[in-house]
C-alpha positions as CSV (number, residue, x, y, z in Angstrom):
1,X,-15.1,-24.5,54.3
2,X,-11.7,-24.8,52.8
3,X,-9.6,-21.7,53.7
4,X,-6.8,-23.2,50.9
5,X,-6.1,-25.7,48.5
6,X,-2.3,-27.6,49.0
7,X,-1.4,-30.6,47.6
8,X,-0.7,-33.2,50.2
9,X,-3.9,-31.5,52.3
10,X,-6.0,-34.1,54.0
11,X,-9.8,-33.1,53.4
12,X,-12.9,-34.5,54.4
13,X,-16.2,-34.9,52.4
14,X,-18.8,-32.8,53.5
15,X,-21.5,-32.6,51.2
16,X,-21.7,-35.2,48.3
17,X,-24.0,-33.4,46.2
18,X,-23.8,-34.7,42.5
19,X,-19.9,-34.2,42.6
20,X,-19.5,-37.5,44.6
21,X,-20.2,-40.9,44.8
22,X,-18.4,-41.3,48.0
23,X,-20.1,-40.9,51.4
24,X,-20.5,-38.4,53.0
25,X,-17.3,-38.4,55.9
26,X,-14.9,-40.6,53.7
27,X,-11.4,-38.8,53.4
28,X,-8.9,-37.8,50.9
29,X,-5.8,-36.4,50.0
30,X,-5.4,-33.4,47.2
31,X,-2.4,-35.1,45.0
32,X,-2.2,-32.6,42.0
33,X,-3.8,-29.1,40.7
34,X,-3.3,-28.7,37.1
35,X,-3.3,-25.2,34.9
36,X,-7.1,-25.1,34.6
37,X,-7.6,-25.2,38.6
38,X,-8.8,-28.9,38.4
39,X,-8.1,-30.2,41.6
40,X,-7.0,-34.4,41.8
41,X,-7.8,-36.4,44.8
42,X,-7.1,-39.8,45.7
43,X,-9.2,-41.2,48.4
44,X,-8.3,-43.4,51.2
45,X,-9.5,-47.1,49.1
46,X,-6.7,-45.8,46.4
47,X,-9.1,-44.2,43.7
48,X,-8.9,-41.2,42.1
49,X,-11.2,-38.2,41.5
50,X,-11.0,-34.7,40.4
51,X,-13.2,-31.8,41.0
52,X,-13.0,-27.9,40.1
53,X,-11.6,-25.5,42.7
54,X,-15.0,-24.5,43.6
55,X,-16.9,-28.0,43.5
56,X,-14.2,-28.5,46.3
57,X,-14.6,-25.6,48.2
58,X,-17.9,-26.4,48.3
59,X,-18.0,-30.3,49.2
60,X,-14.6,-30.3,51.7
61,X,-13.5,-29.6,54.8
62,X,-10.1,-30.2,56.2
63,X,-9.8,-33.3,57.9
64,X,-8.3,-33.1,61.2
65,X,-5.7,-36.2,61.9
């Protein structure tokens, strides 16, 4: 579970769900959170994804380098 949300945060998919089309285990980094809590992610292959605050507290974990 993700104790807090930073940009620049590594994190670590832990449950796809319907919130994902990545596998499970494929990594990120939190790049942006706008007014409206939306949290924006770019993964390692270079996309981009957003999810709410909660989908992501949900479906991360911290990745540990």
């Amino acid at each position: 579970m993700m104790d807090s949300i930073t940009v620049g945060a590594k994190i670590k998919l832990n449950d796809a769900g319907t919130y994902s089309e990545k596998p499970v285990g494929s990594t990120a980094t939190i790049i942006y959170i706008d007014e409206h809590d939306m949290v924006y992610v770019e993964w390692s292959d270079g996309k981009l994804s957003s999810y709410s605050e909660g989908q992501l507290r949900k479906s991360f974990v911290p990745a540990i380098a």
